[in-house]
C-alpha atoms as one frame of an Amber mdcrd trajectory, in Angstrom:
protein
  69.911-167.596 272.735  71.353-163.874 272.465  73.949-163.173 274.737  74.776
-159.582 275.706  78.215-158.039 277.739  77.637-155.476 280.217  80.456-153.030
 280.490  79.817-150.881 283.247  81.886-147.927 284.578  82.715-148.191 289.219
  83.472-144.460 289.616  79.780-143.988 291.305  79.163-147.356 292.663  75.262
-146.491 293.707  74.561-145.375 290.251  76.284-147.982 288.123  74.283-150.406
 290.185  71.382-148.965 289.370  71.621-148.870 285.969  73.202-152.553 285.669
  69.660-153.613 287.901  67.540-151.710 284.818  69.735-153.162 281.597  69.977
-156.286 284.054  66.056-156.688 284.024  65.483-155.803 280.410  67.988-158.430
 279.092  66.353-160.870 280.882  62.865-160.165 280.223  63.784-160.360 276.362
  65.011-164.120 276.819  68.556-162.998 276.367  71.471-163.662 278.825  74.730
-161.666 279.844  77.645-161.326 281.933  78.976-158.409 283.497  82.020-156.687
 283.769  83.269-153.989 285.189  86.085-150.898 284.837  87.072-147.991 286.833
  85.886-145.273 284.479  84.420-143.953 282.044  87.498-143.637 280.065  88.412
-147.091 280.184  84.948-148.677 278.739  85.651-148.232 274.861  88.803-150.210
 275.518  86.848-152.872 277.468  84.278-153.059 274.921  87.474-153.310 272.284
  89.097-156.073 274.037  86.034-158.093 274.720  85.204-158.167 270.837  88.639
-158.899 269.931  88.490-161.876 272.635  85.400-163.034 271.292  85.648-163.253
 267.415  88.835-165.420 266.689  87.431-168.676 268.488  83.917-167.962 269.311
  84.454-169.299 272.878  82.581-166.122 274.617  80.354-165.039 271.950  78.584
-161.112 271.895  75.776-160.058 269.801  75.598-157.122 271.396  77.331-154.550
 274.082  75.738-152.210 276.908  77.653-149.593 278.540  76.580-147.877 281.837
  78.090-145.364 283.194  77.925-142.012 284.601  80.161-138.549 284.197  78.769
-135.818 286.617  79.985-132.312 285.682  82.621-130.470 287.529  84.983-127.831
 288.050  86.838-128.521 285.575  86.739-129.171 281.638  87.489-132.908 282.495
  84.191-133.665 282.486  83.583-132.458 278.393  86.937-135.095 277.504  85.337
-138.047 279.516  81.799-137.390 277.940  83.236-136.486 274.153  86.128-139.171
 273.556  84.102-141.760 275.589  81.077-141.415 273.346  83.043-140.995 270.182
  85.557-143.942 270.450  82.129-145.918 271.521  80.414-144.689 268.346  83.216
-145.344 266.287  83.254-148.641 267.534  80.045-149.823 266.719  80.128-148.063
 263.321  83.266-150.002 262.164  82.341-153.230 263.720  78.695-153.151 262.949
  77.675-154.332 266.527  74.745-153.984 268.478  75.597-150.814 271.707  73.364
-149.502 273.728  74.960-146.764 275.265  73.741-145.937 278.377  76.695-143.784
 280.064  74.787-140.607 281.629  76.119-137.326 281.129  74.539-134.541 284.271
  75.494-131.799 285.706  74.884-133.219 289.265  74.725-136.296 291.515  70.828
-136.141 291.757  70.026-135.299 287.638  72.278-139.236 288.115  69.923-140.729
 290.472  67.175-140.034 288.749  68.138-141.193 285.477  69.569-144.510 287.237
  66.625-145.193 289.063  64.587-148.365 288.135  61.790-146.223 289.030  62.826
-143.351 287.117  63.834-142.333 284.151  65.505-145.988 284.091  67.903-145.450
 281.514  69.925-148.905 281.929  66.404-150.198 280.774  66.543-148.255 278.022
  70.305-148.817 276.880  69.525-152.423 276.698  66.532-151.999 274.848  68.570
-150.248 272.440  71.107-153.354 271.742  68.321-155.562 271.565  66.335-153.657
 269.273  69.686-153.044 266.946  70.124-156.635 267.501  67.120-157.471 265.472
  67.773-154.694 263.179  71.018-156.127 262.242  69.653-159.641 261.427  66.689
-158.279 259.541  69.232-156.543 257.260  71.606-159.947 257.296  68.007-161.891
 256.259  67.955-163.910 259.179  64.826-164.616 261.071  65.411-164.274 264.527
């Protein structure tokens, strides 16, 4: 059975629910299972996603075949906003590149709090939904290319 992490980001609490409910449902309704875990920031997921791969490959105890990241960066004032989106998405990117692992990346990048709550929203634009969907579906893209049937 495929087993997925959630990495999810706690600065906006409502939305990272929201999008954890949508990936939540979609993992599930694949067959799949996952845990959950969570970090302060945005900033901070591409080292969670770093350190749960690195925990995972040497003994195979907590086996990954695949990573979703939810999240949420709301524009400000300020040009923080273009570092947390850019280097977040980048050291994510590279990630998965190097590795070769199945991310969904579904960290949401608006320029306000309700652009977020629409995107969140199970009954929206759902985009936790769709961040799962996109591990799962490089999930089976990477064992078609390894020749392996499921």
């Amino acid at each position: 059975m495929d087993h997925f992490l959630v990495i999810d980001a706690r600065f906006y609490d409502d939305i990272a629910d929201e999008l954890c409910a949508g990936a939540s449902r979609e993992i599930e309704s694949s067959g799949a299972t996952h845990d959950r875990v969570s970090v302060p920031g945005v900033l901070e997921m591409p080292a969670a996603l770093s350190m749960a791969f690195d925990a995972a490959v040497p003994d195979r105890k907590k086996r990954f075949d695949g990573f979703v990241m939810l999240g949420c960066v709301i524009r400000g004032e300020t040009s923080h906003y273009d570092i947390v989106a850019i280097e977040s998405a980048r050291a994510i990117m590279d990630f998965a590149v190097a590795n070769r692992v199945p991310v969904g990346n579904g960290i949401l990048t608006v320029e306000n709090r309700e652009q977020a709550l629409v995107r969140a929203a199970t009954s929206g634009k759902n985009k936790g939904r769709d961040a799962a969907r996109a591990a799962i579906e490089l999930l089976a893209l990477k064992r078609l290319f390894a020749g392996e049937n499921s």
